[in-house]
N, C-alpha and C positions, 0 to 999 in steps of 0.2 A: 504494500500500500504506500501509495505517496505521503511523505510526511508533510507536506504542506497541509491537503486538503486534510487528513488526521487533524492539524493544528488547528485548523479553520471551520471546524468541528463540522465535515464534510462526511457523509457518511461512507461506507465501503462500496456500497452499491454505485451510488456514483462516483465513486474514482475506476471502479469499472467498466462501468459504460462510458466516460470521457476515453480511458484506454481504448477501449473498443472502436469509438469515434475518430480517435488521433491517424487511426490506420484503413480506415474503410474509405473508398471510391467516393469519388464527387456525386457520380449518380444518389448514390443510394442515401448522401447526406443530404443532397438536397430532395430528396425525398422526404426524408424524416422533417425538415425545415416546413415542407408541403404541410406536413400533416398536423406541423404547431399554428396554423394560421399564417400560413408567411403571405405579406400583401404582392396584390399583384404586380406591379410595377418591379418590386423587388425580385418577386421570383423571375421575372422576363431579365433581367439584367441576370441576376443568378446562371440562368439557361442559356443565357450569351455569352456569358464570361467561359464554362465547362464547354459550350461547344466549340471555343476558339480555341482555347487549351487543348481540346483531344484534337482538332485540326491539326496543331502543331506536333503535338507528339504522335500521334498514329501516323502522319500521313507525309511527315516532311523529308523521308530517302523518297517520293514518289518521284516522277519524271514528268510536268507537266504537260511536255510534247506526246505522250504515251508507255506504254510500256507498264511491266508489273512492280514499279516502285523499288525492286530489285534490282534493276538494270540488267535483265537475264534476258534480253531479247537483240540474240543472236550473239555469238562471243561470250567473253565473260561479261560482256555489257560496260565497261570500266569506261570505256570513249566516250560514251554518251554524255556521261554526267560531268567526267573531270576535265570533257573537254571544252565545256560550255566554262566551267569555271571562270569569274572575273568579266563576264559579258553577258548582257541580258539575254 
């Protein structure tokens, strides 16, 4: 158990479920935000903030001219991407 929240006379259960919080997926927390009343405005920023994020991180080896993000189409694909390097 955290000694903070012990001090702060926090009980065990929730320093468990905070633990639990600190490591689960954006989805699923702003889910749970859903389900506290979160206002609308807020949750539409919410929703735009996680899908610009997973843009970035799922999707940025992709190759926007085509190809499977792997650069596996045809060769070992390495031309494609490192050659465009430094030029839009």
């Amino acid at each position: 158990m955290c000694l903070r929240t012990e001090d702060e006379g926090m009980s065990r259960q929730l320093d468990d479920d905070l633990a639990k919080l600190a490591t689960a997926p954006a989805g699923p927390l702003h889910k749970a935000l859903r389900g506290l009343g979160l206002p609308e405005e807020l949750d539409q920023r919410i929703a735009d903030a996680i899908h610009r994020r997973n843009q970035i991180v799922h999707h940025m080896t992709e190759d926007p001219r085509g190809g499977d993000g792997d650069g596996h189409r045809g060769g070992d694909g390495r031309g494609r991407r490192t050659g465009r390097i430094g030029r839009p």
